[in-house]
N, C-alpha and C positions, 0 to 999 in steps of 0.2 A: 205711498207716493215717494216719487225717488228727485233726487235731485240733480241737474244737468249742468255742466261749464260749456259754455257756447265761446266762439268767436265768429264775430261776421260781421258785415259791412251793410251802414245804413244809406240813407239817401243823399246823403251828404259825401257816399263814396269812403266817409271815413271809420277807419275800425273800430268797433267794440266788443268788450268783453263782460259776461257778468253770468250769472246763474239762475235757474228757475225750476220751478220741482214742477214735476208732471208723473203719472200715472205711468206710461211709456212713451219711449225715446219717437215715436209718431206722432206724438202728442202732441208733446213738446217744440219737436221741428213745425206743426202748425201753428203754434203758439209763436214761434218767430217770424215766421211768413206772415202773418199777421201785423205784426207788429211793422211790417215791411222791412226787415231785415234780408239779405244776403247770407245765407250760413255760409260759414269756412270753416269750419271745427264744431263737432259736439261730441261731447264723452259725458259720462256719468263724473260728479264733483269729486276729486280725493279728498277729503276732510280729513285733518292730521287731529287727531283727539290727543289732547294734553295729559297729565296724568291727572287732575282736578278732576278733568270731567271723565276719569276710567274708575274712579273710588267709588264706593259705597253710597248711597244717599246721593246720588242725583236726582233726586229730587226738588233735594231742599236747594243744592245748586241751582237749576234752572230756575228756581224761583225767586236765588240773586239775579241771575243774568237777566231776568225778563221785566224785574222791580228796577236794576239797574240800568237798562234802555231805557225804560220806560220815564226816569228822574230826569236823564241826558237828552232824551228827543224832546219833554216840558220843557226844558233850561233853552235848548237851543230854537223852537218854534216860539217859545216869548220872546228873548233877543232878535225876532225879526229874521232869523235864517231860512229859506222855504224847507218845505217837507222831504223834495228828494234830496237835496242837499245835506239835509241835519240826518237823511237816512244814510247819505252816502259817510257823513261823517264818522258814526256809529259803525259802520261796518271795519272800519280802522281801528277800531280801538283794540282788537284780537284778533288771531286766526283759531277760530275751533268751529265747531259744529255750527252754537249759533249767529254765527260772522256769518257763514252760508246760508242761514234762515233769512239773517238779514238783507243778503244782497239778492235774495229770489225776492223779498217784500218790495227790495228798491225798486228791482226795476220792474216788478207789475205796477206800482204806482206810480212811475217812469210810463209804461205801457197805456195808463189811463185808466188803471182799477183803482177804486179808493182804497183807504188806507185799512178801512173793515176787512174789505173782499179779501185784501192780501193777505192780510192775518190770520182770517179765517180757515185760509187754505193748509196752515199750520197749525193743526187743533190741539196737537202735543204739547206745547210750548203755550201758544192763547189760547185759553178756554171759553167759554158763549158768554162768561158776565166780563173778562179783558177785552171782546169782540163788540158786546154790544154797548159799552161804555165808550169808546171808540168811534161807531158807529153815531150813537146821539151827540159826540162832543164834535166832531166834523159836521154836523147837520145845525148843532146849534152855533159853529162856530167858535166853542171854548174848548179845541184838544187839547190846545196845553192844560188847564184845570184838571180835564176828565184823565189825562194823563199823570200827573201828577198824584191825583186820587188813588186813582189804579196804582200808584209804586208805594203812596201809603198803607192801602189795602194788603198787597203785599206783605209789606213789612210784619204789619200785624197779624197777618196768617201766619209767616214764618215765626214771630214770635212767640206765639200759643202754641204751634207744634213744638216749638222747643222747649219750652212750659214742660208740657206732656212729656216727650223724650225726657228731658232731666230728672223727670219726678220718678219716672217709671225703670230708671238705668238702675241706679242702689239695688229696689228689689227683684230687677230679675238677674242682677250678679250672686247677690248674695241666694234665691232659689237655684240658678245653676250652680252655684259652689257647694249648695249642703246637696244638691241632689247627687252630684259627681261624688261628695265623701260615700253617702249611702252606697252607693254604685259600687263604689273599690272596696266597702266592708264588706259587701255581699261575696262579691264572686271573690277577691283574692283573699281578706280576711277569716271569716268566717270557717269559707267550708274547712282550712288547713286547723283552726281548730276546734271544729265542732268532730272533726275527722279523729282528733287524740281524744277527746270527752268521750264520743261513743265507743273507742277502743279498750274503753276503761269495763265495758260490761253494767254499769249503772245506768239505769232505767232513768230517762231525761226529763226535768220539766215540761209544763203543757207550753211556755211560752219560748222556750229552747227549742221541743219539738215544729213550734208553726214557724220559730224563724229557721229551723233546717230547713222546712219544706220550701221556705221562700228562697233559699237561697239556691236549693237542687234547682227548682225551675228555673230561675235564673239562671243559673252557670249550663245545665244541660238544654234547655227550650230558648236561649239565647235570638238565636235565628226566627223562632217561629214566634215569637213576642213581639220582635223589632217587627216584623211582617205585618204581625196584627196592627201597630202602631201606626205603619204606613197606609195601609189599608184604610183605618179609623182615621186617617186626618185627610187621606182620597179622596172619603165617602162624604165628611165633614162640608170639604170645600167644595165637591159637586153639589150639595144639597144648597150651601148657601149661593151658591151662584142662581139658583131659583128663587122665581120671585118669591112664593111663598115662603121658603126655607130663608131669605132673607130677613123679610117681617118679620118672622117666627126669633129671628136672634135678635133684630132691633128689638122687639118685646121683652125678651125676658132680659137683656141688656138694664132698659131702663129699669126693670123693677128690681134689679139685685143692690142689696142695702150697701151704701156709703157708696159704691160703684156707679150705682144709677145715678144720680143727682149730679155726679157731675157729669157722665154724657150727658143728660140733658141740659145742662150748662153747657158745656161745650159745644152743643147742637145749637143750643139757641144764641151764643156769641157769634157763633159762623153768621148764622141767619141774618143776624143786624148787622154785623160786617158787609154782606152783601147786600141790602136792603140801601142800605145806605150808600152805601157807593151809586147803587143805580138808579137810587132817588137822585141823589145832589148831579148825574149828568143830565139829568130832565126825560128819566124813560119811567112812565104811568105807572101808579101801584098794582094793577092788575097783569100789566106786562114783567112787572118789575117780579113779582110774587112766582108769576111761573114759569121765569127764570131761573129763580132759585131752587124754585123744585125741579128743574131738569139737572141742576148742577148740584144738588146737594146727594149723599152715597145713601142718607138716613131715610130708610125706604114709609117710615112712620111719618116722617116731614114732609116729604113730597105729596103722601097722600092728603096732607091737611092745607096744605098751602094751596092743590089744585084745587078742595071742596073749598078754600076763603074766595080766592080768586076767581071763580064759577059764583061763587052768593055776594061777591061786591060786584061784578059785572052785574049781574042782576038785580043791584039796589040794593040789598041786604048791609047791616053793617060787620064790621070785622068781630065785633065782640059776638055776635050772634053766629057768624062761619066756624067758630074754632071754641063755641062756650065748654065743652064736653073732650077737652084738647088733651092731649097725653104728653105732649112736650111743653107745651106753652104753660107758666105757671099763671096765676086770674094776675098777679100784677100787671104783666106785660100785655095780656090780651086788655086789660085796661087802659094802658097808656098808649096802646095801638089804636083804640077806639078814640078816644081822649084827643089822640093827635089826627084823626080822620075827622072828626068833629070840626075841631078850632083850624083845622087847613096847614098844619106844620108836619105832617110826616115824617119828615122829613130830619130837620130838627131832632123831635123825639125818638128814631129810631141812631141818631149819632149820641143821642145822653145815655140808651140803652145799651149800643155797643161800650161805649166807656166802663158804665156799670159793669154789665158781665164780663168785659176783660177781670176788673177786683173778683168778682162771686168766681171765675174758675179760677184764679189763682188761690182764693182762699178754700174753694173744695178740692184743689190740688193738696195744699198742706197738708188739708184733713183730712183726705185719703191715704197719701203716705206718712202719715203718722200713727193712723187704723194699722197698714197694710206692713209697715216695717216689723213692727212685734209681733203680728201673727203671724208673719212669718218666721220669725227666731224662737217662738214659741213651737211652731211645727216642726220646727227642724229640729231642734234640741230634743220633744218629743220622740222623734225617730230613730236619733242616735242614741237618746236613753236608754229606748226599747231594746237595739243592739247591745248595749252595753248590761245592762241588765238581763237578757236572754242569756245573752257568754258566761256572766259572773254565778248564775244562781249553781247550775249542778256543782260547779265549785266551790259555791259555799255550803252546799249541803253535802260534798266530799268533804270537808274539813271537818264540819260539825259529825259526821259519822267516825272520822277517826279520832276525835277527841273523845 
């Protein structure tokens, strides 16, 4: 879906300007005749991108800019501003990509679409639980709350990811540093003198001879290694793109030791992050549940949340939908029951996300406190080996001419 800059004349005779994404430039001209507008001008939008939004991790960007509306449209629909207004006001505050998102959402809800539909139409930017929290806070009347919420939610997703990022940077600098040493003893090191050792006519070590052989292939099969490499991580990602081949790595994901415990920590904070949020704008547990399983990536989650969601629609309790659960540990299937029982869902799944914000941070330490030494313990291993392979025929050259 593309985005259009219009100029045309309403009924009032007098001009306007503003933007709106449409699929094609036909589309979109019906989309203003609609609206009963006049065209004078439509062209595709030029959007000037900053260099913020050309770096790296746009990701995590969009998910200031979308937390940051999101704070600014609360502040300003409490203070009593109307809705196209506080949208027109947001669209000032920059010129970049999502300045244009923003002024296609004004004016469809200028046009007479709610403030869901519009959002929806940008699925990039708003996702089904920013859309459908949106949706129930304009039906119940509380968007600033439900917005508001939505920019906390936020927050707290971008802070976890950056949890994870931070914890995971150290070790895979220091893996690509000792992989990159290995790498340059192989091919430049090595062959130049394992090349004067075998000139010497003495018969090599077994572990001199396997690290020649590693080093031939390496220096000579260079090409048809990297090949295999790309090959193997081609086939990798075609396979995980199926749903089975998914599953299959969500599984063995969780069951690998100190690893596993905290995706599933981390599975299960997202889960009540989101649970929660779409409790407190007043959208149903059963609505609420399999939404999160369309929105969550963990193909293991999704499938337990549609079998709770199918056996609480049908009477069943929560603790009985998910007793046999592969993510859920028995506390939380407990206090999920616990809180269906007494009537506070609600509530208890905001003490839970609290909770597992502390439980992944404290299985973050724990992992990179595992992960940091075994890793300096591998690498040191490998440069040993090197170093030890080089030294030995010359210490049994020495010891023969002594």
């Amino acid at each position: 879906m593309a985005v259009y800059s219009y100029t045309a004349i309403n009924l009032d005779e007098r001009p306007v300007t503003g933007t709106l994404a449409a699929d094609t430039p036909s589309e979109g001209r019906q989309e203003l005749r609609r609206r009963r507008l006049k065209i004078v001008a439509f062209q595709p939008a030029r959007v000037r991108r900053t260099l913020v939004s050309l770096r790296p991790g746009g990701g995590r960007r969009r998910q200031d800019r979308v937390a940051e509306a999101a704070r600014y449209l609360s502040l300003l629909l409490r203070a009593g501003v109307p809705l196209t207004e506080s949208l027109d006001v947001l669209t000032r505050q920059q010129d970049d990509r999502f300045t244009t998102v923003l002024m296609d959402v004004r004016d469809r809800v200028t046009g007479g679409e709610s403030l869901a539909d519009a959002l929806s139409v940008h699925n990039e930017w708003f996702d089904l639980l920013f859309v459908s929290a949106v949706r129930v806070g304009q039906l119940s009347g509380n968007l600033d709350e439900a917005l508001t919420q939505l920019a906390e939610h936020l927050r707290a997703r971008q802070t976890l990811q950056s949890t994870l990022a931070g914890a995971l940077t150290y070790p895979l600098i220091l893996l690509c540093l000792g992989t990159g040493v290995v790498i340059f003893l192989m091919t430049f090191v090595i062959p130049q003198l394992l090349t004067v050792l075998a000139a010497s006519g003495r018969s090599l070590p077994a572990s001199t001879r396997l690290l020649k052989g590693a080093s031939d292939l390496l220096v000579g099969h260079w090409l048809i290694m990297a090949l295999m490499v790309c090959v193997s991580i081609a086939a990798g990602l075609a396979v995980y793109r199926t749903s089975s081949g998914m599953r299959t790595l969500h599984l063995i994901q969780i069951r690998l030791p100190i690893l596993g415990p905290l995706i599933k920590k981390t599975v299960v904070a997202q889960f009540c992050q989101q649970m929660s949020i779409l409790l407190r704008t007043g959208i149903p547990f059963v609505e609420a549940a399999e939404s999160v399983a369309r929105l969550t990536r963990n193909v293991l989650l999704a499938e337990e949340l549609s079998a709770m969601a199918q056996a609480v629609e049908s009477g069943s309790d929560i603790a009985e939908s998910i007793e046999d659960s592969r993510i859920f540990p028995p506390v939380v299937t407990h206090l999920m029951a616990v809180g269906q029982d007494s009537g506070e869902l609600t509530e208890m799944f905001g003490e839970l996300r609290l909770r597992y914000d502390t439980e992944v941070r404290l299985a973050i330490d724990k992992f990179t406190a595992a992960l940091e030494p075994l890793l300096i313990v591998v690498l040191a291993s490998a440069v040993g080996f090197v170093v030890f392979a080089c030294l030995m025929p010359i210490l049994e050259a020495t010891r023969a001419v002594a």
